[in-house]
mmCIF file of the N, C-alpha and C atoms, coordinates in Angstrom:
data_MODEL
# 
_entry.id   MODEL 
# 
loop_
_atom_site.group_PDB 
_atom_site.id 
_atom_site.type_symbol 
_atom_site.label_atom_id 
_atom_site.label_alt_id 
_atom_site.label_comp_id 
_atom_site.label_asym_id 
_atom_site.label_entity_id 
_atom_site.label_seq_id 
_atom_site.pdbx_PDB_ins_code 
_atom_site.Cartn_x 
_atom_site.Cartn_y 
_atom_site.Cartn_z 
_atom_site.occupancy 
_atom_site.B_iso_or_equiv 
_atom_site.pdbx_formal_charge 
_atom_site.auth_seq_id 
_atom_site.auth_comp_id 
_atom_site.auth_asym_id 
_atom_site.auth_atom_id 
_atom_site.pdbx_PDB_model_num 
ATOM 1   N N  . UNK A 1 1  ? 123.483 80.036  97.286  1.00 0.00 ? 1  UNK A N  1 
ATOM 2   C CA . UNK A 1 1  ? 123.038 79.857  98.645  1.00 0.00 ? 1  UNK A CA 1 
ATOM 3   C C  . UNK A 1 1  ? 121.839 80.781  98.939  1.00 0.00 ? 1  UNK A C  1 
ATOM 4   N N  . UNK A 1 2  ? 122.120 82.049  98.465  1.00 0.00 ? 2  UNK A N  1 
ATOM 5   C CA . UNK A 1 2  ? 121.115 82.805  98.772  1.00 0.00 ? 2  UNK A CA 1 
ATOM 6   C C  . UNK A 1 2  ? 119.306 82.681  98.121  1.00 0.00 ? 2  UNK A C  1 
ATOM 7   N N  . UNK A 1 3  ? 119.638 82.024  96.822  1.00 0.00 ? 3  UNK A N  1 
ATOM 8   C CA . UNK A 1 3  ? 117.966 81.383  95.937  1.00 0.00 ? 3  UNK A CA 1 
ATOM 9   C C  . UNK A 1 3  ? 118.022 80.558  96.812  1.00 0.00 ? 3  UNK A C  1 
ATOM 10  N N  . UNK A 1 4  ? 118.688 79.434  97.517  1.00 0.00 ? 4  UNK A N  1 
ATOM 11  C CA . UNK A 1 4  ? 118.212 78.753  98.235  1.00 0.00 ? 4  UNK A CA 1 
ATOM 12  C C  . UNK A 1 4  ? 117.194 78.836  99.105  1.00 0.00 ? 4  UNK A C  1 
ATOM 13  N N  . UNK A 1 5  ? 117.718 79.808  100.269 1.00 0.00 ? 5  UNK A N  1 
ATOM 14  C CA . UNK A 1 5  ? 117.436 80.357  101.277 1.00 0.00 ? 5  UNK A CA 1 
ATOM 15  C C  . UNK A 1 5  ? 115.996 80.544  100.870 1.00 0.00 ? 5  UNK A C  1 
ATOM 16  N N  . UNK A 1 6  ? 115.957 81.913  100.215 1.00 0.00 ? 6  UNK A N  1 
ATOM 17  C CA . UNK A 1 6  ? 114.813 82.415  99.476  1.00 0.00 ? 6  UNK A CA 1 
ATOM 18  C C  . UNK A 1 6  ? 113.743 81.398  98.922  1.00 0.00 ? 6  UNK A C  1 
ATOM 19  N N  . UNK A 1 7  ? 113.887 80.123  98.194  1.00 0.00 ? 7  UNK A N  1 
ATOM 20  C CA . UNK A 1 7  ? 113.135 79.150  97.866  1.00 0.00 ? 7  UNK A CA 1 
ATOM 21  C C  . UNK A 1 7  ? 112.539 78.320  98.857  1.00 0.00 ? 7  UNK A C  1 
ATOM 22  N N  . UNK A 1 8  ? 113.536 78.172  99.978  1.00 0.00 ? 8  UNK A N  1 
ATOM 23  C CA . UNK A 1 8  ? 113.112 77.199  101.566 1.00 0.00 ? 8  UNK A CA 1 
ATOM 24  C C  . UNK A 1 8  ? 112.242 78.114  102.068 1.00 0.00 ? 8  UNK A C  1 
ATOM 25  N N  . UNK A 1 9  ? 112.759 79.388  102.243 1.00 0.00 ? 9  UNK A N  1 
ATOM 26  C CA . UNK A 1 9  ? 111.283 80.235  102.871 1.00 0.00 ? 9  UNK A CA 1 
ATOM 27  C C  . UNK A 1 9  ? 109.713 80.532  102.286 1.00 0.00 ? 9  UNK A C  1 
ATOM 28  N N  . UNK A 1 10 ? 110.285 80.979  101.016 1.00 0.00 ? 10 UNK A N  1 
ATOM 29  C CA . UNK A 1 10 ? 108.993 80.876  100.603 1.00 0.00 ? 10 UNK A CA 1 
ATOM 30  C C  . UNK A 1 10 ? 107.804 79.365  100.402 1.00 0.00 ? 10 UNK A C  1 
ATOM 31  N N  . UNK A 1 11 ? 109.057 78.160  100.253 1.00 0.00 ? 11 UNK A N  1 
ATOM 32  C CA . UNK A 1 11 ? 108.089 76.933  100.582 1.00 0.00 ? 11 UNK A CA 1 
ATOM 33  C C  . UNK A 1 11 ? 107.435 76.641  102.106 1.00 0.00 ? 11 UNK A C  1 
ATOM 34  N N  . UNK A 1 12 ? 108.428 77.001  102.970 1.00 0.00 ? 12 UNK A N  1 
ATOM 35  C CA . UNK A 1 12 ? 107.450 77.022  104.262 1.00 0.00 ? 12 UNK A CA 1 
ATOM 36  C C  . UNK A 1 12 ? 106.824 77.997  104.596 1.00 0.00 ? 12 UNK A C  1 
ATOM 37  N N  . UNK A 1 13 ? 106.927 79.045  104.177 1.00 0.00 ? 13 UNK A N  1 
ATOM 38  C CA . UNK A 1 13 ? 105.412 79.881  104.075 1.00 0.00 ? 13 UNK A CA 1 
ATOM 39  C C  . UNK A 1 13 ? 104.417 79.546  103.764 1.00 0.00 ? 13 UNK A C  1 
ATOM 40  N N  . UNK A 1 14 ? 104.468 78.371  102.870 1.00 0.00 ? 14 UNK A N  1 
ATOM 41  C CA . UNK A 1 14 ? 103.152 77.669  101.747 1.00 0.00 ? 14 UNK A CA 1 
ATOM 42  C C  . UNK A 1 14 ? 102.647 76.829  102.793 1.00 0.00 ? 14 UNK A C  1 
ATOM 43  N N  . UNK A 1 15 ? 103.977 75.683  103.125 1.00 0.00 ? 15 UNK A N  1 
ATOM 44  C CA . UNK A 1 15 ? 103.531 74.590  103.926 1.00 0.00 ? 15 UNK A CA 1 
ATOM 45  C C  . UNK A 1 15 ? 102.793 74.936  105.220 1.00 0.00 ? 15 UNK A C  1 
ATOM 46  N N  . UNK A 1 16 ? 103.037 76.598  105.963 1.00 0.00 ? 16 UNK A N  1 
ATOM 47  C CA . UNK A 1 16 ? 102.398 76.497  107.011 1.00 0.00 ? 16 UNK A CA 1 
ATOM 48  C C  . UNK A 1 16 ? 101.147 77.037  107.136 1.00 0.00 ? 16 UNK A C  1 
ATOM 49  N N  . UNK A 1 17 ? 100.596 78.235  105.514 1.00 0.00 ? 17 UNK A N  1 
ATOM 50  C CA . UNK A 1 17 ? 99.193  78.445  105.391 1.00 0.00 ? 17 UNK A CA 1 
ATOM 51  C C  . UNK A 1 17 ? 98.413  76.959  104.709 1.00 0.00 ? 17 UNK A C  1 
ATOM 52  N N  . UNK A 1 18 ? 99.304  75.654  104.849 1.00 0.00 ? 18 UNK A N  1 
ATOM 53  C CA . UNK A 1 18 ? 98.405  74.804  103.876 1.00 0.00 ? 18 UNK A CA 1 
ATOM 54  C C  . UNK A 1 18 ? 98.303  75.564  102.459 1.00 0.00 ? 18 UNK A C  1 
ATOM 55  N N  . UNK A 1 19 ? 98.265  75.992  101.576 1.00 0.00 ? 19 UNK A N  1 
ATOM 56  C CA . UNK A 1 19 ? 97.875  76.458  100.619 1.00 0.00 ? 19 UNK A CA 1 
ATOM 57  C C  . UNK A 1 19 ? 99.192  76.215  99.359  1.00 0.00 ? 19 UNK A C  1 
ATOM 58  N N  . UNK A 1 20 ? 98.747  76.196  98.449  1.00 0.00 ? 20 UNK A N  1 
ATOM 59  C CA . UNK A 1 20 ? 99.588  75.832  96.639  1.00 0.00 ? 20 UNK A CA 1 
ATOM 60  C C  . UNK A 1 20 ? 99.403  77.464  95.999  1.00 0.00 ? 20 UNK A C  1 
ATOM 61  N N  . UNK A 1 21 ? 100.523 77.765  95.037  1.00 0.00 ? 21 UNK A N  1 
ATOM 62  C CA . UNK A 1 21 ? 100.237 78.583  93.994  1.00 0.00 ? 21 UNK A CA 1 
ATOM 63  C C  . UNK A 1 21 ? 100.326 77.459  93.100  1.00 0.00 ? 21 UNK A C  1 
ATOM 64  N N  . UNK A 1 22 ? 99.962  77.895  91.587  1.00 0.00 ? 22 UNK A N  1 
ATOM 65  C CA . UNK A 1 22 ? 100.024 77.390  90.674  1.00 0.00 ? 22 UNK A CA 1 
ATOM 66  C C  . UNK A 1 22 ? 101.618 77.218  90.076  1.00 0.00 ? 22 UNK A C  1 
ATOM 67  N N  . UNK A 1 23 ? 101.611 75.941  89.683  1.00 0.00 ? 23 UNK A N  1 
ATOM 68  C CA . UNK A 1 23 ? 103.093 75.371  88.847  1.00 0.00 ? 23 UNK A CA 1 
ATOM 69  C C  . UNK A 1 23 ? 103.042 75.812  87.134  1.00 0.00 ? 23 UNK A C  1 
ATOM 70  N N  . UNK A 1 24 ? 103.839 75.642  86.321  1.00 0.00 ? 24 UNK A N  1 
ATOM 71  C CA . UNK A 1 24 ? 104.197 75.507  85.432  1.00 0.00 ? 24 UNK A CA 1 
ATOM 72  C C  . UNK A 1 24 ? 102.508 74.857  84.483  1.00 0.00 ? 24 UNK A C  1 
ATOM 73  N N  . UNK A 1 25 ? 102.187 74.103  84.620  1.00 0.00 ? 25 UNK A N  1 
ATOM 74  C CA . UNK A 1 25 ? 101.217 73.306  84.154  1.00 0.00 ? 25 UNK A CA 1 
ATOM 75  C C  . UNK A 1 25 ? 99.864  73.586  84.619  1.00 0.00 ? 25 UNK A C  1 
ATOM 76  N N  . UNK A 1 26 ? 100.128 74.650  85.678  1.00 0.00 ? 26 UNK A N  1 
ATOM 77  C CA . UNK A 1 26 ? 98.729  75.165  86.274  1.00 0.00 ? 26 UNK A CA 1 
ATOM 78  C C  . UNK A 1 26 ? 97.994  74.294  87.421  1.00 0.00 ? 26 UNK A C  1 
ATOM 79  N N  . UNK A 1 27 ? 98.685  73.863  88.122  1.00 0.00 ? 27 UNK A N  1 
ATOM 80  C CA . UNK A 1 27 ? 98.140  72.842  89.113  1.00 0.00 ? 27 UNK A CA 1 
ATOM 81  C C  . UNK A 1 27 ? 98.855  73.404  90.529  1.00 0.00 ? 27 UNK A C  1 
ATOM 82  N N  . UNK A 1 28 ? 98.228  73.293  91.410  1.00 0.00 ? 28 UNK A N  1 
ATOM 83  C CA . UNK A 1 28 ? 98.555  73.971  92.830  1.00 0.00 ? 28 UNK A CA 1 
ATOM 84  C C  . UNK A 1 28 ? 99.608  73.018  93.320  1.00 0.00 ? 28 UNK A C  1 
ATOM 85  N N  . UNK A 1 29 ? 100.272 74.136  94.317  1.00 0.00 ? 29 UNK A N  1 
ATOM 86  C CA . UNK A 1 29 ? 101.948 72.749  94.411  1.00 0.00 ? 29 UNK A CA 1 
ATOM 87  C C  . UNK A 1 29 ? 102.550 74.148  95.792  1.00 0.00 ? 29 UNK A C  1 
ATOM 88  N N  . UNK A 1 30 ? 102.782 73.569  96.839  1.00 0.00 ? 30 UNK A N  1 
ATOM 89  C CA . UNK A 1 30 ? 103.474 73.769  97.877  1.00 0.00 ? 30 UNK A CA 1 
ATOM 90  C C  . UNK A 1 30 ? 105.107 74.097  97.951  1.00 0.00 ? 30 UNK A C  1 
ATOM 91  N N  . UNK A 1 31 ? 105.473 73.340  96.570  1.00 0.00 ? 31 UNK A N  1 
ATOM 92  C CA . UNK A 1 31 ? 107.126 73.261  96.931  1.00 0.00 ? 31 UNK A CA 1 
ATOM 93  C C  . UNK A 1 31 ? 107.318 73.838  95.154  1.00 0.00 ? 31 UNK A C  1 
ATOM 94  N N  . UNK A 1 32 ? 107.107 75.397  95.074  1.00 0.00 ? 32 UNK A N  1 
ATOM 95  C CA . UNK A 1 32 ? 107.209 75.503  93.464  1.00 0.00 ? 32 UNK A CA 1 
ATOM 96  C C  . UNK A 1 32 ? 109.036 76.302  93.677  1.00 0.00 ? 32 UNK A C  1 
ATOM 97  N N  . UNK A 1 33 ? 109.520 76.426  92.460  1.00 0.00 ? 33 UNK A N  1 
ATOM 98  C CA . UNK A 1 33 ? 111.118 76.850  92.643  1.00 0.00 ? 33 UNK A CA 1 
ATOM 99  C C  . UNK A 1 33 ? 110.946 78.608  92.816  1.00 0.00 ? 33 UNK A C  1 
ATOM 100 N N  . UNK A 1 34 ? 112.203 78.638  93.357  1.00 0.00 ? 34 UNK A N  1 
ATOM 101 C CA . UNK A 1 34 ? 112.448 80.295  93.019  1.00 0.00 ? 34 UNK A CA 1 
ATOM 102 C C  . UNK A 1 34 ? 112.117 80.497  91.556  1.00 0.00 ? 34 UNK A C  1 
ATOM 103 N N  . UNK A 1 35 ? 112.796 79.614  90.908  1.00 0.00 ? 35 UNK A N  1 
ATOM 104 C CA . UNK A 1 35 ? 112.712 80.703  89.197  1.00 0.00 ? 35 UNK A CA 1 
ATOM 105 C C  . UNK A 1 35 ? 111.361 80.539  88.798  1.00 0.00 ? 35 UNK A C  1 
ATOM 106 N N  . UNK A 1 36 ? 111.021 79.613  88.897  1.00 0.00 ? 36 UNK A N  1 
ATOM 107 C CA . UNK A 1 36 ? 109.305 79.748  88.503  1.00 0.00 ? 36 UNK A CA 1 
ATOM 108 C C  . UNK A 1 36 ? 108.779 81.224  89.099  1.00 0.00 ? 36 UNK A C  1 
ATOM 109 N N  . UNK A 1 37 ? 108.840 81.413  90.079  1.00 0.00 ? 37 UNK A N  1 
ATOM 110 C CA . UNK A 1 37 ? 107.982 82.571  90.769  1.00 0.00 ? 37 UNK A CA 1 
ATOM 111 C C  . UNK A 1 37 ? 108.414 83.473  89.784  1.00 0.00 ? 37 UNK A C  1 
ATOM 112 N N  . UNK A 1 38 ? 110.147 83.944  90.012  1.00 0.00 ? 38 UNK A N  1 
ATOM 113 C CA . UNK A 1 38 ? 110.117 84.979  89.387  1.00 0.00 ? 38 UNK A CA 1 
ATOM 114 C C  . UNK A 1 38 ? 110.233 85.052  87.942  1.00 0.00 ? 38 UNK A C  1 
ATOM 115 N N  . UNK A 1 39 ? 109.875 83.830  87.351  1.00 0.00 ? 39 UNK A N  1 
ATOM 116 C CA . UNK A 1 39 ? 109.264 83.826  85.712  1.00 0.00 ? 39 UNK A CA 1 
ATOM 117 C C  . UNK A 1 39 ? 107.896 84.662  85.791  1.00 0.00 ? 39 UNK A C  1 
ATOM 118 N N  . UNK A 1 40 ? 106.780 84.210  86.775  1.00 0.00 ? 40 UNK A N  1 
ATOM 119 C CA . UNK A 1 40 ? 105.859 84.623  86.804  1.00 0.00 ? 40 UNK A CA 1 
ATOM 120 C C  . UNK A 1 40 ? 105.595 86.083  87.031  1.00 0.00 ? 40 UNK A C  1 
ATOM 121 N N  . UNK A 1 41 ? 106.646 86.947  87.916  1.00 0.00 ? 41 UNK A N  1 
ATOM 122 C CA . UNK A 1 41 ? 107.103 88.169  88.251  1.00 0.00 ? 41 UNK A CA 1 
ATOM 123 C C  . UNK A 1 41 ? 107.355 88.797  86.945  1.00 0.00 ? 41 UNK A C  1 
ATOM 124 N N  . UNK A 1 42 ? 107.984 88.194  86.271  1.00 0.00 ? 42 UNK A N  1 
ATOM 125 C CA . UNK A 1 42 ? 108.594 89.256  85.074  1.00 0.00 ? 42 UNK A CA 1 
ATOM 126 C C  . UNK A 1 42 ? 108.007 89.918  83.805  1.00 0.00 ? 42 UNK A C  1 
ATOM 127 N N  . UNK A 1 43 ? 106.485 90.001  84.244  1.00 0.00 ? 43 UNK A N  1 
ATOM 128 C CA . UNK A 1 43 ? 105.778 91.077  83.526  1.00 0.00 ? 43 UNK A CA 1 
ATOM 129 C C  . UNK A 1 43 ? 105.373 91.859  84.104  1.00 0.00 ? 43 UNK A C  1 
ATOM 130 N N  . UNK A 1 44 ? 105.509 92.115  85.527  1.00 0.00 ? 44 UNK A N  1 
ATOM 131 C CA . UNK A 1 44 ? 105.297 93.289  86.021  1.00 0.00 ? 44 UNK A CA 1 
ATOM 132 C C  . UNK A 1 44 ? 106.150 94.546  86.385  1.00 0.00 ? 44 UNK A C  1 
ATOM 133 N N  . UNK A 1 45 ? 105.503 95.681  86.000  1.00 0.00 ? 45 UNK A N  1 
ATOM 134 C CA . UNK A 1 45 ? 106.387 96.567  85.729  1.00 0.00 ? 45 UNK A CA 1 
ATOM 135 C C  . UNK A 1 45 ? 106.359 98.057  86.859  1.00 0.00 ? 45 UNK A C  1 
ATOM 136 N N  . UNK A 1 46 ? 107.282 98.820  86.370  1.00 0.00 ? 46 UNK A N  1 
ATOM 137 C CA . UNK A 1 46 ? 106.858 100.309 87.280  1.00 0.00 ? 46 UNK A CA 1 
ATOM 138 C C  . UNK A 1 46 ? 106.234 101.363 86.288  1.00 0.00 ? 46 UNK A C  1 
ATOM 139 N N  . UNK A 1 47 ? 105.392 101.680 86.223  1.00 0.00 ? 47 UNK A N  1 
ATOM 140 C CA . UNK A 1 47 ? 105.318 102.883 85.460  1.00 0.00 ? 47 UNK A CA 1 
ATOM 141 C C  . UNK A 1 47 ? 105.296 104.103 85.843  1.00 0.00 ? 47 UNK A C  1 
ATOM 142 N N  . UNK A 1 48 ? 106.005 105.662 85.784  1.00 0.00 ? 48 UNK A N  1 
ATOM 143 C CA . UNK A 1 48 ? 105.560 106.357 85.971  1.00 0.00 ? 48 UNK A CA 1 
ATOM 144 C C  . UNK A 1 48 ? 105.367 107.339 84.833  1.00 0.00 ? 48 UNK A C  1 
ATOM 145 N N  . UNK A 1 49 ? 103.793 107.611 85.419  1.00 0.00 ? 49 UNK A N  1 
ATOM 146 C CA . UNK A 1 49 ? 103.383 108.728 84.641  1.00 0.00 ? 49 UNK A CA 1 
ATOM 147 C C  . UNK A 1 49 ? 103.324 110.315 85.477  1.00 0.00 ? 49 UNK A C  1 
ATOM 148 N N  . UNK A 1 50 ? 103.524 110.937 84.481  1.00 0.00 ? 50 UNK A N  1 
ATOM 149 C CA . UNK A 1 50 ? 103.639 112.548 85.465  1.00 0.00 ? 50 UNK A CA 1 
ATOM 150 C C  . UNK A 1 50 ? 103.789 112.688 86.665  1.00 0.00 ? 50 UNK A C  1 
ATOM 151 N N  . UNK A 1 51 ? 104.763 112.054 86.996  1.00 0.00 ? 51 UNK A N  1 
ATOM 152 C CA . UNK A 1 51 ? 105.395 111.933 88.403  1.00 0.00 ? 51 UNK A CA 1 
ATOM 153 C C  . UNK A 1 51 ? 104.495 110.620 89.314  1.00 0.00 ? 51 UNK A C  1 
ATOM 154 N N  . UNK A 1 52 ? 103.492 110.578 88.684  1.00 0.00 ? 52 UNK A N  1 
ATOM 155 C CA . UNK A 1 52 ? 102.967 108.950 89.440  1.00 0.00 ? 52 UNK A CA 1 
ATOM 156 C C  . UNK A 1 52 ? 103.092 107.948 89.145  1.00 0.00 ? 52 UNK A C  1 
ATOM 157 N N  . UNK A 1 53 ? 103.406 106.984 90.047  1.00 0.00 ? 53 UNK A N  1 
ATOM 158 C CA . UNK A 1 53 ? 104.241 105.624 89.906  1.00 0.00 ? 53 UNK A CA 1 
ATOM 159 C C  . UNK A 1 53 ? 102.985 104.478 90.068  1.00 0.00 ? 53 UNK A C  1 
ATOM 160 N N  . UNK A 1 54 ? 103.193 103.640 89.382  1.00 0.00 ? 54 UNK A N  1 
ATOM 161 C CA . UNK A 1 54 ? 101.697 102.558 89.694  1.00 0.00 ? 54 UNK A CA 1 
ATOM 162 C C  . UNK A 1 54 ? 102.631 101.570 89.375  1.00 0.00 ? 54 UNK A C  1 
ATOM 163 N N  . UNK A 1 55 ? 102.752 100.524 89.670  1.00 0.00 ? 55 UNK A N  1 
ATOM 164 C CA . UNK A 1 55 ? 102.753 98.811  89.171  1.00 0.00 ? 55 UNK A CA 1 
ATOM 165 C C  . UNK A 1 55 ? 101.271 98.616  88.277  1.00 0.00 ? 55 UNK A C  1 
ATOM 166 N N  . UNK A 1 56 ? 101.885 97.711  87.412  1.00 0.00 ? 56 UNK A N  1 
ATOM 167 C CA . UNK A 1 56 ? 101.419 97.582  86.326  1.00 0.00 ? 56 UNK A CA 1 
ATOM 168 C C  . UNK A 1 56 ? 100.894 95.710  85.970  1.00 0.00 ? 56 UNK A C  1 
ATOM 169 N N  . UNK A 1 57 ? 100.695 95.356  85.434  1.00 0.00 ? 57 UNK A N  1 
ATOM 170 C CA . UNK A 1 57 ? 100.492 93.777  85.726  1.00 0.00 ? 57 UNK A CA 1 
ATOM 171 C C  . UNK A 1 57 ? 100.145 93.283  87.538  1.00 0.00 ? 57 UNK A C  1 
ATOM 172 N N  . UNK A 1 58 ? 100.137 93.388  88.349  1.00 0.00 ? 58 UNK A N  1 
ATOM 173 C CA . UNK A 1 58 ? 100.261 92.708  89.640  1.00 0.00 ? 58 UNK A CA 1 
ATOM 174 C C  . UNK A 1 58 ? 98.688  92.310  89.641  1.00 0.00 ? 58 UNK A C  1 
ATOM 175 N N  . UNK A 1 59 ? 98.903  90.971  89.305  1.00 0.00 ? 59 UNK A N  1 
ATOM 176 C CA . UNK A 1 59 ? 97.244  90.167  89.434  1.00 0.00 ? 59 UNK A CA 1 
ATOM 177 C C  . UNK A 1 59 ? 96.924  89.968  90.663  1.00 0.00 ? 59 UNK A C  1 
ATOM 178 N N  . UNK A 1 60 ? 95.666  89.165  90.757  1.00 0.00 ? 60 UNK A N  1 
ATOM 179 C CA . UNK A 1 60 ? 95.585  88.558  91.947  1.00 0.00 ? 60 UNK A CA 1 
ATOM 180 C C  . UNK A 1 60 ? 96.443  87.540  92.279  1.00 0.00 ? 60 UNK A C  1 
ATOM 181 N N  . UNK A 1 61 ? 96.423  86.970  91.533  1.00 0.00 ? 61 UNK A N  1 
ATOM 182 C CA . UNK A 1 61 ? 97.537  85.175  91.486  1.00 0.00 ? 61 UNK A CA 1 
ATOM 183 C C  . UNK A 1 61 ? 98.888  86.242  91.781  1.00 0.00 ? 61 UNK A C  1 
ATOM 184 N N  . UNK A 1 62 ? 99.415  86.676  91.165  1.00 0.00 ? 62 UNK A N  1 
ATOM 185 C CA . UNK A 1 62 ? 100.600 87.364  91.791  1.00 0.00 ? 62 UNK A CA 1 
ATOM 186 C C  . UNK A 1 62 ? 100.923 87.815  92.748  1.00 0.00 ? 62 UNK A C  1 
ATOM 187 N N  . UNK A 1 63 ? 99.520  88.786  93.516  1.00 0.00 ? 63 UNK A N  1 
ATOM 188 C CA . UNK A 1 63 ? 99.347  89.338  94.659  1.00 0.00 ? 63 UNK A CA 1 
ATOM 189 C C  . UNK A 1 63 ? 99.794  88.353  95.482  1.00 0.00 ? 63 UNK A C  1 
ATOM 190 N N  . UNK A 1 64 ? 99.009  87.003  95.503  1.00 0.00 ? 64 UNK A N  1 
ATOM 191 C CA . UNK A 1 64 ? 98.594  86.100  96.482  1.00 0.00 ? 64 UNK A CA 1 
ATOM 192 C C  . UNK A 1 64 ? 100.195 85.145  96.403  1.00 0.00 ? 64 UNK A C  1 
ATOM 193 N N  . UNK A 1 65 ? 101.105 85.240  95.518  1.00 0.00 ? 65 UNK A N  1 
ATOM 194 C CA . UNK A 1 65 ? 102.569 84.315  95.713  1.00 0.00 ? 65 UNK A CA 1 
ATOM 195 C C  . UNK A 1 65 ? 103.072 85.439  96.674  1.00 0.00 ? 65 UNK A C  1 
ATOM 196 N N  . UNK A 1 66 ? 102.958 86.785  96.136  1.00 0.00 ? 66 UNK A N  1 
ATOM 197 C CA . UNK A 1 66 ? 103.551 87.578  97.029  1.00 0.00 ? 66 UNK A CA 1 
ATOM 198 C C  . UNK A 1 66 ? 103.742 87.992  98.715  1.00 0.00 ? 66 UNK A C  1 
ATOM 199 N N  . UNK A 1 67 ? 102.790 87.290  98.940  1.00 0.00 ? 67 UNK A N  1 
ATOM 200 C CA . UNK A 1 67 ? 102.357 87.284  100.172 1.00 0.00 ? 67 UNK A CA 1 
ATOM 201 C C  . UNK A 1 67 ? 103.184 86.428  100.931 1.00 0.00 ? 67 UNK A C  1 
ATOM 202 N N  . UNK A 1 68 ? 103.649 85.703  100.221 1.00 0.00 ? 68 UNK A N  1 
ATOM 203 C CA . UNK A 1 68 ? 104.562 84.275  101.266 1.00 0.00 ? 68 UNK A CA 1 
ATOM 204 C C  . UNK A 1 68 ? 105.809 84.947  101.073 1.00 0.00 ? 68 UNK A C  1 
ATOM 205 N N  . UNK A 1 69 ? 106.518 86.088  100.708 1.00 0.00 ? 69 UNK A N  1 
ATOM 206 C CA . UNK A 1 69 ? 107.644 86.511  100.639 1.00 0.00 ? 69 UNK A CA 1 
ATOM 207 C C  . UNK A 1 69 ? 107.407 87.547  101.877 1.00 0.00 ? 69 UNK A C  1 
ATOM 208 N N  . UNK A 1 70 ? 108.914 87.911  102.682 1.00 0.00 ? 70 UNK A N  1 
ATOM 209 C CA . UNK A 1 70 ? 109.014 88.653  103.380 1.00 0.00 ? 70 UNK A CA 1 
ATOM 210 C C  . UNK A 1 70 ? 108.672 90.275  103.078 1.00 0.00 ? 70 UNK A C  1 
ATOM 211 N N  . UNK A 1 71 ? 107.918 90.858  104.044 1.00 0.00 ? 71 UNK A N  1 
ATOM 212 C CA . UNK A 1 71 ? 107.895 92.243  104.002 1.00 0.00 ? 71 UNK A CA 1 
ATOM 213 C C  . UNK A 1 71 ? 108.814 93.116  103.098 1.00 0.00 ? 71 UNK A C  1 
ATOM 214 N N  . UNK A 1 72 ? 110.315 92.854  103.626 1.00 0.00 ? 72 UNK A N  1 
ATOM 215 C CA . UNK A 1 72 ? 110.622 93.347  102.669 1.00 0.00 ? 72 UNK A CA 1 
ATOM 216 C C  . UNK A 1 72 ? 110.980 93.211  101.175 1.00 0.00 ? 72 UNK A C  1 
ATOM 217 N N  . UNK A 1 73 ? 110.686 92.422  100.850 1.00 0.00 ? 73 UNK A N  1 
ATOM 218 C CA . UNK A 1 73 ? 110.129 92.082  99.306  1.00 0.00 ? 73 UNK A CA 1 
ATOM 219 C C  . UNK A 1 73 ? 109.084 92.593  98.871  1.00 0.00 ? 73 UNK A C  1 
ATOM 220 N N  . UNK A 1 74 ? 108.204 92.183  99.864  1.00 0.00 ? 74 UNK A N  1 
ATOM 221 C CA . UNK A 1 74 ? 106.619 92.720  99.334  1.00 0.00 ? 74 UNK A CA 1 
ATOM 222 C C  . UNK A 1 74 ? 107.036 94.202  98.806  1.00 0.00 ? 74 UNK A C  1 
ATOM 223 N N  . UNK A 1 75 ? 107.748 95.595  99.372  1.00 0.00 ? 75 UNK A N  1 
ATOM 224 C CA . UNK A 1 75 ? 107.593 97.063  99.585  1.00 0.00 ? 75 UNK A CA 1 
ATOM 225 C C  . UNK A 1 75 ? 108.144 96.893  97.858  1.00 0.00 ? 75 UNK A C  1 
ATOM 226 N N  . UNK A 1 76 ? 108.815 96.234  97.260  1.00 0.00 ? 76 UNK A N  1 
ATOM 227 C CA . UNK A 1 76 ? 108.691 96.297  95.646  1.00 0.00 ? 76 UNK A CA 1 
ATOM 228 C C  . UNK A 1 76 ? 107.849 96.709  94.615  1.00 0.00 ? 76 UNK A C  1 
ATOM 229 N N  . UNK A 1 77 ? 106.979 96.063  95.200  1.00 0.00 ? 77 UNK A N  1 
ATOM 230 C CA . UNK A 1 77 ? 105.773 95.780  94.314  1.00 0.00 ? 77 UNK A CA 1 
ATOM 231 C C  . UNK A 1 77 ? 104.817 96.223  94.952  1.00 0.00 ? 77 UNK A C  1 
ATOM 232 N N  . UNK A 1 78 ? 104.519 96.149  95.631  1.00 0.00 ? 78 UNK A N  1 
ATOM 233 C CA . UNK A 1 78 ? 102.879 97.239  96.738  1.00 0.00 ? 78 UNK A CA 1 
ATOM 234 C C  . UNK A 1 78 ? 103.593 98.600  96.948  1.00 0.00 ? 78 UNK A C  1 
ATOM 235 N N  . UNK A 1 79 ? 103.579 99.406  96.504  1.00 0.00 ? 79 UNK A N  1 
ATOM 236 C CA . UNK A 1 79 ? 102.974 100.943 96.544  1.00 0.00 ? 79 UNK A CA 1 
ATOM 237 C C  . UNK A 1 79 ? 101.945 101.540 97.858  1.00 0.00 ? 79 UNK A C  1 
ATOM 238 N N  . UNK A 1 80 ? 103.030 101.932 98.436  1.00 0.00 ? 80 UNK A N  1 
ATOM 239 C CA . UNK A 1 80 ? 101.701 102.783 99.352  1.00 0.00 ? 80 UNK A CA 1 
ATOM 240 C C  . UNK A 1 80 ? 101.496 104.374 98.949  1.00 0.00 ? 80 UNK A C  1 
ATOM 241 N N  . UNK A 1 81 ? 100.579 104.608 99.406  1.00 0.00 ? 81 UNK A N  1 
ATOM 242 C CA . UNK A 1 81 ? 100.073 106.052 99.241  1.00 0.00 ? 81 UNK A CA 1 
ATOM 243 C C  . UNK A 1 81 ? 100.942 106.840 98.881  1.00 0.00 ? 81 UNK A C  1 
# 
């Protein structure tokens, strides 16, 4: 129930900027699944070095799925100061 949830939101996030991430095959698509995304998620990492922490992989294309997820999702992966 809960990927559900999570998959319906993040598709109407899509549907209401108009805008596609890329599918499986590389073609822009409005209604892509939860597991796809977080296939695409799963090379990014935490690193810390000498006490500093950076994300590691977070592309632009990644940046930009990330964005249709709620705030608190986003604080995962964006690092503030």
């Amino acid at each position: 129930m809960v990927y559900s949830l999570g998959q319906r939101e993040v598709r109407r996030q899509l549907f209401n900027a108009q805008i596609g991430i890329p599918n499986q095959l590389g073609k822009l698509t409005a209604r892509p699944t939860l597991r796809w995304i977080f296939q695409c998620f799963q090379g990014i990492h935490l690193l810390v070095y000498q006490g500093i922490k950076q994300v590691v992989n977070l592309t632009e294309e990644r940046l930009l799925t990330l964005k249709f997820f709620p705030l608190s999702c986003q604080k995962y992966y964006i690092l503030s100061g």
